[in-house]
N, C-alpha and C positions, 0 to 999 in steps of 0.2 A: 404176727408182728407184735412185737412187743412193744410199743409205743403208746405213746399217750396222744391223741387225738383232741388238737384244739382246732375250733371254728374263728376266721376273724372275718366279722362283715363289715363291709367296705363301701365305697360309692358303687352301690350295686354289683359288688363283684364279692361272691366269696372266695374264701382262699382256704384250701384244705391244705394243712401243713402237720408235722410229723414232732414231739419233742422225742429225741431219744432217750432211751433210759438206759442209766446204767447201773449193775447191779452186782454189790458184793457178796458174797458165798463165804457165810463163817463155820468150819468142823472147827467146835471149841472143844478145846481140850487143858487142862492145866500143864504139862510138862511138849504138848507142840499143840498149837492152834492151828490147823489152814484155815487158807483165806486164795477167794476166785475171784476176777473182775469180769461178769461179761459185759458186752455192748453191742448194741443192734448197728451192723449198716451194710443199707439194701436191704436185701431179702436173709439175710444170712446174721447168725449169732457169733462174734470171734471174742476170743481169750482176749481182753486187756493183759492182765497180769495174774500170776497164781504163787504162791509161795508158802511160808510157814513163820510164824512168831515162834523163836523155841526160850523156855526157859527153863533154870538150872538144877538139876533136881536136887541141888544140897543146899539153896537158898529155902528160908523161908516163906510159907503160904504169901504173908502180908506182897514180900519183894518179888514174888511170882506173877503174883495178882498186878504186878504196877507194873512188871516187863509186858505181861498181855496190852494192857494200858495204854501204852506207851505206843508197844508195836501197829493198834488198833489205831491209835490215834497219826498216828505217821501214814498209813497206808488211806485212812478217811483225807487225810488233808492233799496228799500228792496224788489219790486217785478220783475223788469227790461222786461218790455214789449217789445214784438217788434212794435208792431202798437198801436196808441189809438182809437177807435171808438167813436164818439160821436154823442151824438142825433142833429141834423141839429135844426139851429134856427129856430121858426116858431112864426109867427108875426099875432096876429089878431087886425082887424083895429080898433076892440074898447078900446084896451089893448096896445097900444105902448110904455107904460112905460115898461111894463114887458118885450118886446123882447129890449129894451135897456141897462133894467137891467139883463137880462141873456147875453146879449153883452159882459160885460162887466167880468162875472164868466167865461163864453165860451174864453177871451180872455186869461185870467191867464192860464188856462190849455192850451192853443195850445202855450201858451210862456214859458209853462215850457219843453212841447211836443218839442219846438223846440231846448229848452238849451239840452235835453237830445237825439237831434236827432228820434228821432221816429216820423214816419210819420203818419199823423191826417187826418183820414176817417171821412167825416162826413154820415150821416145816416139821413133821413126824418121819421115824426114817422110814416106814412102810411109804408112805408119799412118796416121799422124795426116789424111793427106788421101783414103784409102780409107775413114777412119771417117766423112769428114761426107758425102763427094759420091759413094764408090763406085768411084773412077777414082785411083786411087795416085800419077798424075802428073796430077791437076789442077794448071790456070793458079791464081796468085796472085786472079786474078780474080773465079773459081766459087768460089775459099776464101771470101773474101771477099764473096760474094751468099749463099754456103750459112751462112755465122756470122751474117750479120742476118736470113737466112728463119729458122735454127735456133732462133735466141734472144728473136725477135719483135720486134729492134730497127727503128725505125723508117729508120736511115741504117747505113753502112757503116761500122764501126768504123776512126777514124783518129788515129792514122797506122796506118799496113797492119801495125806491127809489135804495136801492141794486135790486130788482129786475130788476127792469129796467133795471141800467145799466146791469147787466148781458145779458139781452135781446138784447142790444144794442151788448155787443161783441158775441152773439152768433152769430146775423142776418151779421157780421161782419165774422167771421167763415165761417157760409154758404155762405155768398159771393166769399170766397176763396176759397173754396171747388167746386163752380163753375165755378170758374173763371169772376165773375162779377161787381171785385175791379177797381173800376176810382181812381186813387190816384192823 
């Protein structure tokens, strides 16, 4: 259960009650962002909403960065998270533009994350793909079969980068469900 467990004592009665959480799933990306909303009810996790921020690739860095922005902050406001998870930045030595240039997508969301208070999990992708399938380096592929067995969607979440994030706030979910959130 992914909930957050408050006590309220009362004229001798306590009352166990449930806040549910709800939790967005960001794959940052600069030229397409996903973005997952789950939500606990019952015993079961279901899709709020999943979709993609895309922006232009013949705009500039500055005007990309504020279409993310924008998009981050529309989807905070009409969907109101409690947490955001995101994919942890990962750096390969041959590619350090790229973990600079996702520095910089990853930075607008945890500054929007912070105008609207909600606090920013990050997530490794080994994590996040040992939480759904078991195997740290699954294929894109198994992520993608194990988020629609997981979720009970009827097709593959697309484009692949909703999937993801979805991935991202389930492993995020299950974290909590464990008890195995570092905030």
């Amino acid at each position: 259960m992914i909930a957050n467990t408050l006590f309220l004592v009362g004229f001798a009665d306590i009352i166990l009650f449930y806040i549910l959480m709800r939790v967005l799933g960001i794959d940052p990306g600069l030229n397409i962002t996903g973005y997952g909303v789950l939500e606990e009810q019952g015993d079961s996790i279901v899709v709020v909403e999943a979709g993609v921020v895309r922006t232009k690739v013949s705009e500039s860095l500055d005007l990309r960065l504020l279409e993310i922005a924008g998009g981050i902050d529309e989807i905070i406001k009409q969907l109101k998270p409690d947490a955001l998870a995101i994919e942890d930045l990962y750096s390969h030595y041959g590619h350090p533009k790229t973990a600079i240039i996702m520095g910089h997508a990853r930075g607008v969301i945890f500054l929007k994350a912070a105008e609207y208070h909600i606090p920013v999990i990050p997530y490794a992708a080994t994590r996040i793909k040992k939480s759904l399938t078991g195997n740290g380096r699954a294929s894109k592929s198994q992520m993608q079969l194990m988020i629609r067995s997981a979720l009970g969607l009827s097709a593959i979440p697309d484009p692949p980068d909703a999937a993801d994030a979805l991935a991202v706030a389930l492993c995020h979910c299950r974290a909590l469900a464990h008890n195995e959130v570092l905030i």
